[in-house]
N, C-alpha and C positions, 0 to 999 in steps of 0.2 A: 425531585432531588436537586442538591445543589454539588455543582462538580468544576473542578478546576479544569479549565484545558490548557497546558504550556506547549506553545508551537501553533502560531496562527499562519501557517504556511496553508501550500494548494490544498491540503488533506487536513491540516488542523482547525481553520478556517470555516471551511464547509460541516465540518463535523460539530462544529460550533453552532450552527447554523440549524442544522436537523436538530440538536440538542434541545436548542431552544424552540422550535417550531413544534416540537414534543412538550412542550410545555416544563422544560428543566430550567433552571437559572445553572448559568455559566458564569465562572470568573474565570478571565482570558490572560495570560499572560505573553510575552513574546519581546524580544530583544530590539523591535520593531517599534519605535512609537506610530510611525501611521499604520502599525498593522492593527497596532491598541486602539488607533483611534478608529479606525474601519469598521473593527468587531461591535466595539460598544455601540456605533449607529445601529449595528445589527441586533440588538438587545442584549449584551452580553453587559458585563461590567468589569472592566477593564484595571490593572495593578500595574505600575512601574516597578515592583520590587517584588521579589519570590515570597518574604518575610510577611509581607503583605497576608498570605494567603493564612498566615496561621489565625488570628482573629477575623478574616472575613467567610473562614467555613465553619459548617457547623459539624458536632463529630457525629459518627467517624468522619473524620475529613477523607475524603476522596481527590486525588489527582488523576488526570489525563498525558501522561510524555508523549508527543506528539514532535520529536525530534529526531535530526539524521542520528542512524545507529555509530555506534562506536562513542567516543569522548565528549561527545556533546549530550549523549542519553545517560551516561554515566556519570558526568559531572551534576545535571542536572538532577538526577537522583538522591546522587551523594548531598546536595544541597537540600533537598527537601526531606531528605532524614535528618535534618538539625531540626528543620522548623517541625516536622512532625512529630506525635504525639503517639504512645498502642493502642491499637485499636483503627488505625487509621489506613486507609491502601493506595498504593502507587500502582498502576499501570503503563506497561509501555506497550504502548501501537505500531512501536514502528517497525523500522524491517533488522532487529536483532539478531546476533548470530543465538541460537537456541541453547549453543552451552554456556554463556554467561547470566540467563538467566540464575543457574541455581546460585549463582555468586553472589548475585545482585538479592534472591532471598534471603541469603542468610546473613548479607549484611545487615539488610533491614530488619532482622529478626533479631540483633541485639537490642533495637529498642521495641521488639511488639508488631515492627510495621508490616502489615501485608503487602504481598509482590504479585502483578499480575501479568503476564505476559498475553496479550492482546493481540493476534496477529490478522492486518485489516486490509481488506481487499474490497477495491471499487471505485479508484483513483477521483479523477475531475468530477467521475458520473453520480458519484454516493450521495451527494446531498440531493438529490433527485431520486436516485432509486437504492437509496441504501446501501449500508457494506454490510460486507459479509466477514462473520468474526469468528477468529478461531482461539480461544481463551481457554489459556489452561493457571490453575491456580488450585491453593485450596476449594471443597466445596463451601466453608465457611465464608472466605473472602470473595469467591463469585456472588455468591449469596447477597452480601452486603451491594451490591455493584449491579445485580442484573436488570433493574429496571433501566440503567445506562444502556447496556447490550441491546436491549430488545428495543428503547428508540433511536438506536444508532442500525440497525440491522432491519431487513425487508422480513415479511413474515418465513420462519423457516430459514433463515439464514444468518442464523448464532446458535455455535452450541459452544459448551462445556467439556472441549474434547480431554483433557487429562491433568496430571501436579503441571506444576510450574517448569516452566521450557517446554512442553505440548505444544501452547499454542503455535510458538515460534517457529517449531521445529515444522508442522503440520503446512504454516505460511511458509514457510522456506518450499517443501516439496511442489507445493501447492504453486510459487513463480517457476522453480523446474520444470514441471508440465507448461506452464506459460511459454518458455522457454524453446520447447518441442511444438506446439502448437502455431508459435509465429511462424518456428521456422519453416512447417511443413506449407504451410498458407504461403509464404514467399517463396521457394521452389515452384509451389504449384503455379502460380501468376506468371514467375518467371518462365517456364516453358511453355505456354500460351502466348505470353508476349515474342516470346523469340521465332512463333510459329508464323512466319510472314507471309507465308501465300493464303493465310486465312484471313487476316487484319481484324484479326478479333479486338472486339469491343471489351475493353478490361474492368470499367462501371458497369456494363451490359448483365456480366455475366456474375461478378458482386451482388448484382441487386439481384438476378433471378435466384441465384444457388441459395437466398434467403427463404423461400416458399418451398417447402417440401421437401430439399436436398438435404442429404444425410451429412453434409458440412454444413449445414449451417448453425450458428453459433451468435452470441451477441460480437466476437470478433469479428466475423462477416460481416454483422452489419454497421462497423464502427471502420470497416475497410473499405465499406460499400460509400460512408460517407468521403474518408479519406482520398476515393480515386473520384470524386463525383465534381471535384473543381482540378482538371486535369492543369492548368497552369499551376496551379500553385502545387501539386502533387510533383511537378516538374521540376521544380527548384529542389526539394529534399533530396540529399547527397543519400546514398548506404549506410552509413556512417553507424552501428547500432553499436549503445554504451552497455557490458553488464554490471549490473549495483551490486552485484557481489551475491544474492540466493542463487543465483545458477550455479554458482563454484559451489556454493556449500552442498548443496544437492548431489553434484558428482563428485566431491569428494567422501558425502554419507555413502555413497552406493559402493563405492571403490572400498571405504573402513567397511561395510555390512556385508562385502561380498554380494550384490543386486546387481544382477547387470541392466544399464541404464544405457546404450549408445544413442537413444536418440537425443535424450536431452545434453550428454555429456558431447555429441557431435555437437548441437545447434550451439552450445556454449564456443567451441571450435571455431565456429561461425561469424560468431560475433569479434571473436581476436581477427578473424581476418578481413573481419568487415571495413576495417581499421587502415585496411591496405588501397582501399577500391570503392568503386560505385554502383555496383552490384544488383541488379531493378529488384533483385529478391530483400536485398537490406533494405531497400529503398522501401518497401513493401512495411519490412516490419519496424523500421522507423515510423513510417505514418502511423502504424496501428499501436505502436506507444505514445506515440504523441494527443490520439484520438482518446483512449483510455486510461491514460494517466495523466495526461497533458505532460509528458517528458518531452526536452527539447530536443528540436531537430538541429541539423544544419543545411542550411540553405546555400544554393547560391547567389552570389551577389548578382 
C-alpha cells in the first residue's frame, strides 16, 4: 500500500521505517526539511507541502497523524480535510484525549472522510520490535487500512478494539497502568537502595529478577539496561514529566466511579517528583528515557 506519514519525529520516523521494510511506499511529510531529507535516504519520499499529498496518493488515500496531541493534530487534520477526497482515511497515532475523537469524526464525515484513532505503544523500541496498536474505527474504514496495522504491529499485537475514540481511550488506560507499573518498580529499587547494611548491587539484582521472577517484564529489562552504566544512571535528576494520559485515566475512574489509587497515587507522584531527587523518580526517569527515549535531566 501506499500511505502518507505526517510527523517524522522519534515515533513517526521509525514507523516510516518498519513501513517501508514491509514493503509499503511512504510519502513523509514534516515541518522539518532535514527530517524530509532523512526519511527520503530511508526510502520514503518526501513533500514540502501538505497539498502535495492529494495527487501523489492513490485513493482511498490514506494519512498517518503522527503529531503532538492537541492543536497541532487538530490543525493538521483540519488541513488534510480540504485536500482530501470520500472515501479517503485519516488516522491519528498519537496520544489524543479519547473524547475528541468523535468531533474530529464527524467533522470529517461532512466530506465522506474516515477517522481513525490509532492508539501506539512501543516508543524508540517499535521499529525493531513493533507497536502494539489499539484502533478503533469503523469496520469499514479499518478494513481499508489493515495491511498498515499488521506491518506496523509484532505478530498478535493489533486489534480492532471498538467505533471511533476506542482506540484512544483503551491507550490512554493502557499509559495509566504504565503509570502504576514504574512507580511500583521505583519504590521497590528505592528501598533496596536505602538498605545500607546490605550494599546491594542495583544492576545485580535488574538483571537476575529477568530469569524466572514473577516481575519480570520487558520494563525490567530496559531498567536492567538503564542501571547497567552506573555513571551515567548518576547524572539523571527524579525529575519525571506526566503527558497528560495519566490525568485522563484518573479522571475516567473518578467520572466511572473505579476506584483506581494506585495509578491516581503514582500520578501524585509525579507532581512531586517536581519538588526533589527522589532515587525512585530517578528509577522511572531512566525507564522512560529507555523506552520511549523521553528526556531526562541531567546534571551538569
Amino acid at each position: 500500500m501506499k500511505i502518507a506519514m505526517i510527523g517524522l519525529g522519534k515515533m513517526g520516523g521509525f514507523m516510516t521505517q518498519r513501513l517501508i521494510g514491509a514493503g509499503h511506499e511512504v510519502v513523509a511529510y514534516d515541518l522539518s526539511e532535514d527530517a524530509r531529507r532523512q526519511i527520503e535516504a530511508k526510502g520514503a519520499t518526501a513533500v514540502a507541502d501538505l497539498k502535495d499529498l492529494k495527487d501523489t496518493l492513490p485513493t482511498p488515500r490514506i494519512a498517518w497523524v503522527m503529531v503532538p496531541a492537541g492543536e497541532a493534530t487538530n490543525s493538521t487534520i483540519n488541513a488534510l480535510k480540504d485536500i482530501f477526497d470520500e472515501g479517503d482515511v485519516i488516522i491519528d497515532g498519537g496520544n489524543s484525549n479519547y473524547k475528541d475523537a468523535k468531533a474530529i469524526a464527524d467533522n470529517l464525515l461532512e466530506k465522506k472522510i474516515d477517522f481513525i484513532d490509532a492508539g501506539t505503544s512501543g516508543g524508540v523500541w517499535g521499529l525493531d520490535n513493533g507497536y502494539c496498536l489499539m484502533v478503533g474505527g469503523t469496520k469499514e474504514a479499518v478494513a481499508k487500512t489493515e495491511p498498515i496495522f499488521k506491518a506496523l504491529a509484532p505478530p498478535d499485537g493489533y486489534a480492532h478494539v471498538g467505533p471511533v475514540g476506542a482506540g484512544h481511550f483503551v491507550k490512554m488506560v493502557h499509559n495509566g497502568i504504565e503509570y502504576g507499573m514504574l512507580q511500583a518498580y521505583g519504590e521497590g529499587f528505592a528501598i533496596m537502595e536505602a538498605a545500607d547494611e546490605f550494599n546491594l548491587d542495583m544492576h545485580q539484582i535488574a538483571s537476575i529478577w529477568r530469569y524466572g521472577s514473577v516481575v519480570r517484564s520487558w520494563l525490567l529489562e530496559l531498567l536492567e539496561l538503564a542501571l547497567r552504566n552506573p555513571e551515567e544512571f548518576d547524572k539523571i535528576e527524579g525529575i519525571v514529566v506526566d503527558s497528560g494520559e495519566g490525568r485522563w485515566t484518573a479522571l475516567e475512574a473518578i467520572d466511572r466511579g473505579v476506584p483506581a489509587p494506585i495509578i491516581t497515587a503514582s500520578l501524585f507522584e509525579r507532581f512531586s517528583s517536581r519538588k526533589g531527587s527522589e532515587f525512585s523518580n530517578r528509577i522511572i526517569a531512566a525507564l522512560r528515557n529507555q523506552f520511549g527515549g523521553h528526556a531526562v535531566v541531567k546534571e551538569d
